[in-house]
LODOTI-166640 format. One record per residue (C-alpha): x, y, z negated; residue number from 1. Coordinates in Angstrom, 3 decimals, always signed. Layout:
<atoms>
[[X,Y,Z],NUM] ...
</atoms>
This chain:
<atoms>
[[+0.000,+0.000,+0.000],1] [[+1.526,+3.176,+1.341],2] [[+1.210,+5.894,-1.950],3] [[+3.135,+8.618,+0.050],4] [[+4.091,+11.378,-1.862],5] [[+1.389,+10.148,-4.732],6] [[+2.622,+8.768,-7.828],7] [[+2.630,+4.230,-7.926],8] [[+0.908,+2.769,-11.093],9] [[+3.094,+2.779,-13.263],10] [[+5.994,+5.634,-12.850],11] [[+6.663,+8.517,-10.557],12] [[+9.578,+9.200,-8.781],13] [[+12.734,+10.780,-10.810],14] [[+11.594,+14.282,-9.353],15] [[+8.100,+13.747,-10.959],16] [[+9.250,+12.637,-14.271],17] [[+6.743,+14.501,-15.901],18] [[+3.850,+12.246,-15.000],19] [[+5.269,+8.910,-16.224],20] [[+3.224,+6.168,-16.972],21] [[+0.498,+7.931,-15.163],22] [[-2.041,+5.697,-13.115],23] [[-3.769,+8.316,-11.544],24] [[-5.049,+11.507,-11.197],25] [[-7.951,+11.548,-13.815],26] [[-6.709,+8.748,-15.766],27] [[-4.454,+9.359,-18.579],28] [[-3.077,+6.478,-21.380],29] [[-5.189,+6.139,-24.651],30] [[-3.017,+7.357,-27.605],31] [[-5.877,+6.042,-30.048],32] [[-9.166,+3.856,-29.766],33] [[-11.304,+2.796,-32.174],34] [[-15.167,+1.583,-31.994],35] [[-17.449,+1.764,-35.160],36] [[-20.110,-0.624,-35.286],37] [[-22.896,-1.882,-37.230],38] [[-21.982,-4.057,-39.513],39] [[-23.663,-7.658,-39.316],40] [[-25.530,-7.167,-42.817],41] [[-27.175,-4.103,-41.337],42] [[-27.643,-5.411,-37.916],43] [[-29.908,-8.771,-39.797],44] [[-31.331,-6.155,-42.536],45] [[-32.555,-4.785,-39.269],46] [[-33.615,-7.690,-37.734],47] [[-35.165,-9.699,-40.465],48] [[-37.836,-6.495,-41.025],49] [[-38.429,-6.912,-37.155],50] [[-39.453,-10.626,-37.378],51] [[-41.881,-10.001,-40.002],52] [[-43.492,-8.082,-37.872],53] [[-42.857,-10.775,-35.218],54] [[-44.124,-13.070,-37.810],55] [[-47.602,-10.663,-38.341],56] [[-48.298,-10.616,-34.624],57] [[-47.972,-14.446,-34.319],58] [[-50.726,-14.783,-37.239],59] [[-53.039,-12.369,-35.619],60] [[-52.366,-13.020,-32.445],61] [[-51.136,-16.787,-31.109],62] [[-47.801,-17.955,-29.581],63] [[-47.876,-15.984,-26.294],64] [[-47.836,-12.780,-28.150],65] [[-44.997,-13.940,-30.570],66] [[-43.065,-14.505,-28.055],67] [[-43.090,-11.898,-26.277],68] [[-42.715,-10.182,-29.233],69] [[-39.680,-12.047,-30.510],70] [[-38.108,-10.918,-27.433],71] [[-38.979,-7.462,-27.486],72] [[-37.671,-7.368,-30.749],73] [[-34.362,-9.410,-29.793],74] [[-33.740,-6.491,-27.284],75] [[-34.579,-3.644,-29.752],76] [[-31.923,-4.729,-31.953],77] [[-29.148,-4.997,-29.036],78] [[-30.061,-1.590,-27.994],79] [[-30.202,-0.387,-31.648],80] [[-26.286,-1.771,-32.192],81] [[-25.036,-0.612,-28.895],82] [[-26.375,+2.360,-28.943],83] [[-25.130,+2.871,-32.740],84] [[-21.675,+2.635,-31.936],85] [[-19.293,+5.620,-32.001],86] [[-16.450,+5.292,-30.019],87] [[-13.322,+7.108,-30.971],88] [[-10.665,+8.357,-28.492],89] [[-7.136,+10.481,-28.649],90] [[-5.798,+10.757,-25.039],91] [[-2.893,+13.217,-23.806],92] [[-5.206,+16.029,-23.400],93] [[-8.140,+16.126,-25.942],94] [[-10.325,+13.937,-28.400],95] [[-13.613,+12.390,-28.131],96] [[-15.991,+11.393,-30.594],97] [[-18.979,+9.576,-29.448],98] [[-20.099,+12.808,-26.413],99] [[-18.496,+15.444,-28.558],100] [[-14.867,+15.896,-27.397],101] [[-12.572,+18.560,-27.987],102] [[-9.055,+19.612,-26.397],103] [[-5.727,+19.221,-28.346],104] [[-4.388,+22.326,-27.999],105] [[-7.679,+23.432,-30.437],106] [[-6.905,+21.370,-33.113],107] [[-5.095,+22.510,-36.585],108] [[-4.271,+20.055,-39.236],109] [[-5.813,+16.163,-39.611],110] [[-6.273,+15.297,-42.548],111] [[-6.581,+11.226,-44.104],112] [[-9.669,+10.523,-46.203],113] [[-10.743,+8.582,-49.081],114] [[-14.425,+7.278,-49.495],115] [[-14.828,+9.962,-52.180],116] [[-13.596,+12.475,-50.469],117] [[-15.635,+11.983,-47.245],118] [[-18.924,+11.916,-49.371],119] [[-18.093,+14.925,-51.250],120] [[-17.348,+16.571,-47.754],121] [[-20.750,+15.116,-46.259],122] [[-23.091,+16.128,-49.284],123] [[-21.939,+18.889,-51.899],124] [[-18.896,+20.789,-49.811],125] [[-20.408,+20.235,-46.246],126] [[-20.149,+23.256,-44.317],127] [[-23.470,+23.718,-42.229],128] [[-21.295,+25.153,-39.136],129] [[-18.745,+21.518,-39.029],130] [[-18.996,+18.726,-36.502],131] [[-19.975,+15.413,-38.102],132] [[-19.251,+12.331,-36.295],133] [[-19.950,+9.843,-39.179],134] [[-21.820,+6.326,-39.644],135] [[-22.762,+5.672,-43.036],136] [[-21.672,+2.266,-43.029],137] [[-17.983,+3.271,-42.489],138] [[-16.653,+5.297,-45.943],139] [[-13.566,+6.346,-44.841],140] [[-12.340,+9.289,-42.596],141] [[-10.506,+12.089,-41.571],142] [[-10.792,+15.875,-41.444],143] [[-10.142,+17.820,-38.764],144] [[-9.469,+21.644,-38.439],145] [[-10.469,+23.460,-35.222],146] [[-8.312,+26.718,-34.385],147] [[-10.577,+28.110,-31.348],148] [[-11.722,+31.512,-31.845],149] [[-14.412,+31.205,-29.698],150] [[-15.835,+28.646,-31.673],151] [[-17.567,+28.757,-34.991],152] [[-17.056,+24.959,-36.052],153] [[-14.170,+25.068,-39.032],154] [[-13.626,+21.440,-38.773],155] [[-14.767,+17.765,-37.553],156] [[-15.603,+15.148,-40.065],157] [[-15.285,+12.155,-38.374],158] [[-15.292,+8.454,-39.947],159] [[-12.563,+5.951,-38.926],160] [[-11.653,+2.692,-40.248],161] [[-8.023,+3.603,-39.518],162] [[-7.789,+7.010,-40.743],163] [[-3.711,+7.266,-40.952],164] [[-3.868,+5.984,-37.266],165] [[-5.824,+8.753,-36.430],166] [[-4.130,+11.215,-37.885],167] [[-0.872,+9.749,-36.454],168] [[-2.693,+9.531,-32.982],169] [[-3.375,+13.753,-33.352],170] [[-0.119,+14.801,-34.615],171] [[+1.863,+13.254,-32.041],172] [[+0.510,+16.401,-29.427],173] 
</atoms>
């Protein structure tokens, strides 16, 4: 495959040393990745209160109409935990949380976490104007301050199972 003066997949030439590692022109590499999902408790918590109702439709209804509720309900719970998940990603140029996303050069000091500290930060000391990208289920996290004058957000709150990654991921800009 002729590339021309376009970089191959893996590294440029030694007068475009700049863009190493680069695989195209819109894709960059992923300094940090991390998915938060539903935990399985949740997920049957979830799905035990939908069969009783599976259960009350089969009493007042028959089979036929169990069944299709079964599966209705077996389809509201994948939505429920793929559509719960909150994908976290550093790249070269900004982060994302779930559709928020943000570019590095805004970004001030990450800070690690503890469970304590990310429910005090959530409840009593929440600022109104911050970004929060939290689950419940997932206690620990990291702050994030935003230096953009434009923009009156003082700081993310995100969770992350891996908070010290994260942080690592950010500072490395």
């Amino acid at each position: 495959m002729a590339l021309g003066n376009r970089c191959s997949l893996w590294r440029c030439g030694a007068s475009d040393a700049t863009h190493y590692l680069r695989v195209s022109d819109t894709v960059t590499p992923m300094r940090y990745r991390e998915v938060i999902r539903m935990p399985l408790w949740l997920l049957a918590l979830i799905y035990f209160f939908l069969l009783s109702l599976v259960l009350s439709i089969w009493a007042a209804l028959g089979n036929t109409a169990a069944l299709a509720s079964l599966i209705v309900a077996t389809t509201l719970l994948l939505l429920i935990a793929i559509k719960t998940a909150m994908i976290i990603e550093v790249d070269m140029h900004e982060l994302r949380v779930g559709r928020a996303h943000i570019a590095l050069e805004f970004l001030g000091a990450a800070q690690s976490l503890t469970s304590i500290e990310v429910r005090t930060l959530r409840t009593r000391d929440a600022d109104p104007a911050a970004y929060l990208g939290i689950r419940f289920w997932s206690s620990t996290g990291v702050r994030v301050a935003i230096n953009d004058s434009r923009d009156t957000t003082p700081y993310w709150l995100i969770t992350s199972n891996n908070g010290d990654e994260l942080v690592k991921a950010l500072a490395s800009n």
